[in-house]
N, C-alpha and C positions, 0 to 999 in steps of 0.2 A: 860443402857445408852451407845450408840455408837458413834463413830465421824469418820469422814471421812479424811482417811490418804493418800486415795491413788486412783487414775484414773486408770480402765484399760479394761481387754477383759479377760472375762470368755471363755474357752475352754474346748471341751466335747471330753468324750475318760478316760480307764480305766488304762491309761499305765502314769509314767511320767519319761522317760531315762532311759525307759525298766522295770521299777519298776512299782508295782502293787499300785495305792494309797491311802493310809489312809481313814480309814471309815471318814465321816466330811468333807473331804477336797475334795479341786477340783483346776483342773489345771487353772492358770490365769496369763496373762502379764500385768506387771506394765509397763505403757505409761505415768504416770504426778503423782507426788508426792506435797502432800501438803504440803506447807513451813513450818519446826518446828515439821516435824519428818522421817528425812532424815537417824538420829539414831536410828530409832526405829526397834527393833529387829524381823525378823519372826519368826515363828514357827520351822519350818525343814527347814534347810540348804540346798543350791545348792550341789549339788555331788562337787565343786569347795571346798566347805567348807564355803561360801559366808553368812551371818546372818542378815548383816546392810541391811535395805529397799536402803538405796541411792546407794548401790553399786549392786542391783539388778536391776535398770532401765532398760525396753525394755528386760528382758531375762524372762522364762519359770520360774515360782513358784508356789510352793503348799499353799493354802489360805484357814483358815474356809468358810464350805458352809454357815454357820449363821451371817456371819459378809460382803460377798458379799448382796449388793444392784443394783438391774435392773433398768437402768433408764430408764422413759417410752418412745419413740421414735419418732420424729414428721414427722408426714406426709410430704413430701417436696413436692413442686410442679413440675411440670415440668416445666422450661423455655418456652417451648415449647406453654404450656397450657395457660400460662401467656396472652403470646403474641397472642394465637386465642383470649380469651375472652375481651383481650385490642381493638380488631381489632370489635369483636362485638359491644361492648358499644358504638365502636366513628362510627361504619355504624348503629346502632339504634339514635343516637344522629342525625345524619347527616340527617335518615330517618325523623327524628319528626318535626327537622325545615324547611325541605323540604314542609312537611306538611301541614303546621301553613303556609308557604308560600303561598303553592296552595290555601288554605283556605279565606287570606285574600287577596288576588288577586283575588279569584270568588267576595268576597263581594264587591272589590271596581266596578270591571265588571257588577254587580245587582245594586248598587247604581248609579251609573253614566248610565244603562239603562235605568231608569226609568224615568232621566232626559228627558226634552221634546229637542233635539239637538235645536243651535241656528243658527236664520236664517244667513246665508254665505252672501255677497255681491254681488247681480247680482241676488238674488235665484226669483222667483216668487211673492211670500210675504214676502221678502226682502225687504233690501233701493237700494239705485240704485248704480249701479256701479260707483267705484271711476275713474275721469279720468285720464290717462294716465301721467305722469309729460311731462314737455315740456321738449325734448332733448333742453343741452345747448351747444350753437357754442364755439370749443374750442377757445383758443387765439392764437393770433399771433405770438408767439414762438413755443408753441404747434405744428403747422400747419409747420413751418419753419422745428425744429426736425423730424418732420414723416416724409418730403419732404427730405432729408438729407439721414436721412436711407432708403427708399425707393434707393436713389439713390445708397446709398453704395452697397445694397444687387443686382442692377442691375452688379454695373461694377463689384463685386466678382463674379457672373453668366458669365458676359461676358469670366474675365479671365478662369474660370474653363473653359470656352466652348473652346477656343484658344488653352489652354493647353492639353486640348481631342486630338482636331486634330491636334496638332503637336508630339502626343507621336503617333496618327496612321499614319501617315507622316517616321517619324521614325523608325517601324515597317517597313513599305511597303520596304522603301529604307535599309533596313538588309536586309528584304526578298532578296530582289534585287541582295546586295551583295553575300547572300548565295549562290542564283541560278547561279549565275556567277563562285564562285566558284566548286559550281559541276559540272558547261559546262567546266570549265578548268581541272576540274580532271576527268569526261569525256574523255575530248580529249583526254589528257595523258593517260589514260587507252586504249584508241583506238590506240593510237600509238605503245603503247606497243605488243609486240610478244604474240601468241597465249597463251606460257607456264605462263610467267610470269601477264596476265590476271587472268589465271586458280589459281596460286598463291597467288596474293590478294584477290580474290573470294571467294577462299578456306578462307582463315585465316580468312576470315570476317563472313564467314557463320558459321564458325564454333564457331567462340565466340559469335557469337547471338544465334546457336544451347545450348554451355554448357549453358549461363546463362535463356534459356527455359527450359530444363531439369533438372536444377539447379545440372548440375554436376560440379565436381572439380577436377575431374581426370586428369584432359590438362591442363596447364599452358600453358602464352603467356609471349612473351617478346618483348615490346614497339618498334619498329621500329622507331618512333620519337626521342626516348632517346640515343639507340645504333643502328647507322647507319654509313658508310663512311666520312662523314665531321667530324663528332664528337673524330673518328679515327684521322683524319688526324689533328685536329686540338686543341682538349682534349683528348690525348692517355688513359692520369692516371685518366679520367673519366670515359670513357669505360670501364675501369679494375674494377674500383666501382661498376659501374652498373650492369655488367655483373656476379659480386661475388652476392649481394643484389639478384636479380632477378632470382639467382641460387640458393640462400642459403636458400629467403624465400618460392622458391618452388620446392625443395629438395623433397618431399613426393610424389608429384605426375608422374605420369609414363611416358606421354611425356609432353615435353615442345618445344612449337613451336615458333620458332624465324624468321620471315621474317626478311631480312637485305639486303640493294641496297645498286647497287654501281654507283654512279650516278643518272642514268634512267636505270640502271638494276636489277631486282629482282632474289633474290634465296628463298629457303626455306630449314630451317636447321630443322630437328625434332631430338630432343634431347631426346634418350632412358634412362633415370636415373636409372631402374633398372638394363640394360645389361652396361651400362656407354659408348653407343655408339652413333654416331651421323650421319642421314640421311641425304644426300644434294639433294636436285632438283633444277637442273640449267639447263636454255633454251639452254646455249652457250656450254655444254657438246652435245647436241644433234648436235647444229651446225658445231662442230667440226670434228665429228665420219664422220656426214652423210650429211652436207652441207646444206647453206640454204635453204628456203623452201618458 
């Protein structure tokens, strides 16, 4: 008679801590002890000196081969396997009442064929066609309400229509303005000396050149912002402006500055990497070599 003292894992090999092992015996780990014999003594001792089973838990021991039992092993399934043949069952399930479906929708389609169809109203060998109901004249309020919003929906037309041509009205007369404006900056520009023509021309082609080319190499600096009046009548704004407009384009190689004085134009080109600055003014030619 035997009883079961002890859970573990048999292991194969002719060695146990270098030692050769006893004829009977075989090497095995205790992994789970059964309660109420935790005293119970083994055979041969751990090289420790160790004898009690409970103080051997989870270490290397020498165990009769007659008293070790294989427990038989159970096939596991794969999760894997589970879930295809689950997926089976519910698309055969799904196929059958699909089935049973199509099945009894043909019979109700043969039964309801065979029926003789019944005669429509109007048909031939029909009864005769029903007549039409009398349309009924609405009432007096009825007729009042639709007369009403009819009307509303006219004078909302009319204003939409009013407010069209005053926004084109509107239009035209900006146009207007604009165009006036440019016969004035026009003229000014005809007035202006050949250099200082060439001057605004330049600065203006050229910042419609970088921003086609989508270069960034040229900086420009606002002629509106820092100009002569703004000198003469916001010093310590120009010194802002001109730090700003310096600072945030710092990076690039020139920076071009038209700036009038009056009705006269110069053009400064501002070298940043030599830290030097280019002047073209009409009135330097004027000077040397006389008007013209």
């Amino acid at each position: 008679m035997s009883m079961k003292v002890a859970i573990g894992s048999a292991l194969p090999g002719a060695l146990h801590h270098n030692n050769p092992i006893q004829d009977g015996y075989a090497r095995v780990t205790v992994e789970e002890i059964v309660q109420g014999f935790e005293d119970l003594d083994i055979d041969i001792a751990t090289p420790e000196g160790v004898k009690r089973l409970g103080d051997v838990k989870r270490q290397f021991i020498l165990w009769q081969k007659k008293f070790i039992k294989f427990q038989a092993r159970r096939q596991q399934v794969h999760p894997r396997t589970v879930v295809v043949v689950a997926v089976a069952v519910a698309v055969a399930a799904v196929a059958a009442v699909a089935v049973t479906v199509a099945v009894v929708l043909h019979l109700i389609h043969l039964i309801h064929g065979r029926r003789r169809p019944r005669p429509r109203p109007g048909d031939r060998h029909g009864t005769a066609p029903n007549p039409p109901p009398a349309k009924k004249r609405p009432g007096l309020l009825t007729r009042t309400l639709t007369y009403l919003r009819k009307q509303r929906q006219a004078l909302a037309f009319k204003r939409k229509e009013l407010a069209e041509k005053k926004a084109l009205k509107d239009e035209a007369e900006s146009k207007l303005e604009r165009g006036k404006e440019v016969a004035q900056l026009g003229n000014k520009l005809f007035n202006l000396r050949d250099l200082d023509k060439s001057i605004i021309c330049y600065v203006l082609m050229k910042k419609r050149e970088m921003r086609i080319r989508n270069i960034h190499d040229v900086g420009f600096i606002d002629p509106h912002i820092v100009n002569s009046y703004v000198l003469e009548h916001h010093p310590a704004d120009v010194e802002d402006d001109l730090w700003r407009f310096i600072r945030k384009q710092q990076q690039k190689s020139d920076i071009l500055f038209p700036y009038h004085f009056g009705f006269h134009w110069i053009l400064m080109v501002i070298k940043v990497q030599t830290s030097s600055v280019l002047v073209h003014d009409s009135r330097i030619w004027i000077r040397r070599f006389g008007a013209t």
